[in-house]
TORRO-677406 format. One record per residue (C-alpha): residue in three letters; residue number from 1; x negated, z negated, y. Coordinates in pm, 1 decimal, decimal comma. Layout:
N
   resn   resi          X          Z          Y
    ALA    NUM          X          Z          Y
...
END
This chain:
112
   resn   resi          X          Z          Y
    UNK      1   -17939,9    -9004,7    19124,0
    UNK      2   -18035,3    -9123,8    18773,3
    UNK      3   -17894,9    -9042,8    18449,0
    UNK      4   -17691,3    -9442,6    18500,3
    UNK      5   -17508,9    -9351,6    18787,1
    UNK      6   -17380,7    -9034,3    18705,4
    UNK      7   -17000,7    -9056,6    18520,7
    UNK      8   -16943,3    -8928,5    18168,0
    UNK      9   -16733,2    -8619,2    18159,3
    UNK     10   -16445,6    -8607,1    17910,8
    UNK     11   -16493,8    -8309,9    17678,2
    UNK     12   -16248,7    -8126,3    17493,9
    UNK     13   -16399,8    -7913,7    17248,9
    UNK     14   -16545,4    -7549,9    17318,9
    UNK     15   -16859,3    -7646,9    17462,1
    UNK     16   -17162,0    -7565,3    17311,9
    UNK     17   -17425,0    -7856,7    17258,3
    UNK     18   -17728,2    -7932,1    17421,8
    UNK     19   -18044,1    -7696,8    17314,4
    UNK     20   -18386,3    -7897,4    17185,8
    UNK     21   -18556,1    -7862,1    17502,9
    UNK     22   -18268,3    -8036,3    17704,8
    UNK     23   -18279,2    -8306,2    17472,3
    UNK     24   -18607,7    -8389,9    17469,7
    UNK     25   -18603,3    -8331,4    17854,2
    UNK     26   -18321,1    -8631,7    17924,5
    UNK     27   -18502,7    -8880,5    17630,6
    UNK     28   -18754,8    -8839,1    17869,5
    UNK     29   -18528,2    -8978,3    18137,8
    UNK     30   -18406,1    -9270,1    17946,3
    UNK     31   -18556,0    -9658,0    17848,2
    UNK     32   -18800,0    -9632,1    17554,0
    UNK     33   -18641,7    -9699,9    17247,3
    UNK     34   -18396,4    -9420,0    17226,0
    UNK     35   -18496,5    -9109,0    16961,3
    UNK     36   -18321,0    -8848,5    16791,8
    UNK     37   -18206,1    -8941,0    16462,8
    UNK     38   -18097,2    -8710,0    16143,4
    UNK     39   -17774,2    -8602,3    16223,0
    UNK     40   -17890,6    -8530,8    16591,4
    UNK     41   -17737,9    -8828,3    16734,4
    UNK     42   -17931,6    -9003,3    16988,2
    UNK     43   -17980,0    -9414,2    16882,6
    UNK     44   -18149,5    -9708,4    17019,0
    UNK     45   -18175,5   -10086,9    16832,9
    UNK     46   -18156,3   -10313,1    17072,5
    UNK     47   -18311,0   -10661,0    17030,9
    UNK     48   -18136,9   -11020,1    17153,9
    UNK     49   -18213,0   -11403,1    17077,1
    UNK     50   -17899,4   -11484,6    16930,4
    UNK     51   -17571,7   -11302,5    16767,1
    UNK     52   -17387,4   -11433,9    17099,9
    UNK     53   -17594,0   -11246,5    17320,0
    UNK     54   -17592,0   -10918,4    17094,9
    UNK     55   -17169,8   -10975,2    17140,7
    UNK     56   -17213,9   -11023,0    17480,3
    UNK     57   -17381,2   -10671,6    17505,0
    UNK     58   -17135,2   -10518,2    17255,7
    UNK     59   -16853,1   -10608,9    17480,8
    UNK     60   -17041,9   -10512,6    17765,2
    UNK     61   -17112,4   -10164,2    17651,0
    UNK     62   -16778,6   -10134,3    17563,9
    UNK     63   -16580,9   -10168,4    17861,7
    UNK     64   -16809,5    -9925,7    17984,1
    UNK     65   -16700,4    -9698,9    17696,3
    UNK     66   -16336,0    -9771,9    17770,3
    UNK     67   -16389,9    -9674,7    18174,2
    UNK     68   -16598,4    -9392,8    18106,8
    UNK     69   -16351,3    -9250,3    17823,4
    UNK     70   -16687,1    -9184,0    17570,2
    UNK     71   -16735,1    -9421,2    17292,7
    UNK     72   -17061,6    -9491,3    17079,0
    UNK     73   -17083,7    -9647,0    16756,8
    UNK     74   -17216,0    -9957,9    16775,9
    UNK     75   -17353,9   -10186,9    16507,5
    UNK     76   -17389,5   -10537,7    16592,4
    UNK     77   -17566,4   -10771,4    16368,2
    UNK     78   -17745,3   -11126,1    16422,7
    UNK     79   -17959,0   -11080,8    16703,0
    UNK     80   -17956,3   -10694,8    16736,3
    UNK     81   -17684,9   -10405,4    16817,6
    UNK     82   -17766,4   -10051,7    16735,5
    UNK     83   -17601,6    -9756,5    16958,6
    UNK     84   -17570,9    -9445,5    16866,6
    UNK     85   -17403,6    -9172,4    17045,3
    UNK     86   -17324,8    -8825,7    17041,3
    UNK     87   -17019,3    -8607,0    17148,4
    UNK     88   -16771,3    -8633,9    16824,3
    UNK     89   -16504,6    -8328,2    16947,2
    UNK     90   -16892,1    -8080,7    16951,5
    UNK     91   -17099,0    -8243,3    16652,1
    UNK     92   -17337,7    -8219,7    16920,5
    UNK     93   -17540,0    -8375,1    17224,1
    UNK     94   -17374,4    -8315,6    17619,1
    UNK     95   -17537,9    -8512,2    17931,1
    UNK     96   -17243,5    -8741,5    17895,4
    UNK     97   -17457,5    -8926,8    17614,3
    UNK     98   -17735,9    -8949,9    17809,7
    UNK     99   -17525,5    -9089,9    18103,4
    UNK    100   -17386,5    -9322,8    17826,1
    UNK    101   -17712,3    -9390,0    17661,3
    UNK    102   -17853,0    -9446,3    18086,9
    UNK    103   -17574,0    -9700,1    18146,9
    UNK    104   -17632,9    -9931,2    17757,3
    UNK    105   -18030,1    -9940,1    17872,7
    UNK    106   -17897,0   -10067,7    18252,1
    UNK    107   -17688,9   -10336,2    18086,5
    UNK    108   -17978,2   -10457,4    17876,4
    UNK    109   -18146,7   -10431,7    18170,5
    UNK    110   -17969,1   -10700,8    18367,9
    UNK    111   -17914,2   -10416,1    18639,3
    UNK    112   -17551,2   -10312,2    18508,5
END
């Protein structure tokens, strides 16, 4: 089953966040693009023709966000949306990103 098909799990708090290894272990399992950033946050830019087909995946991503019940931060700008995720109760990285991070890249895809 990959990372895309696996549902995000709601967290409450109390959880401790992924260690390094983990991390690098499911970037590994995701599209290129996506990298750590400075506050530990996983982030990818994606890249579109026009601003109506960056909105397009803006609202795509986030109906996904809305069924799923985990919501990125996304910055959408002529031609280009940034996501960045990371679980805000933990300060921290859980699979649920990279199931999050999984299901953006399938959208972009065409396969979502």
């Amino acid at each position: 089953m990959s990372l895309a098909d696996k549902q995000c799990v709601p967290c409450r708090g109390g959880v401790p966040a992924l260690e390094p290894a983990k991390v690098q272990e499911l970037l590994g399992q995701l599209d290129q693009g996506w990298a750590l950033n400075a506050e530990g946050h996983i982030e990818r830019q994606y890249e579109f023709k026009d601003f109506a087909e960056a909105l397009a995946f803006v609202n795509a991503v986030g109906a996904i966000a809305e069924t799923e019940g985990h919501h990125p931060d996304l910055f959408l700008a002529w031609g280009r949306c940034k996501v960045e995720i990371w679980t805000h109760k933990i300060h921290g990285l859980t699979e649920s990103d990279f199931y999050l991070a999984a299901k953006a890249d399938r959208v972009f895809t065409g396969n979502g």
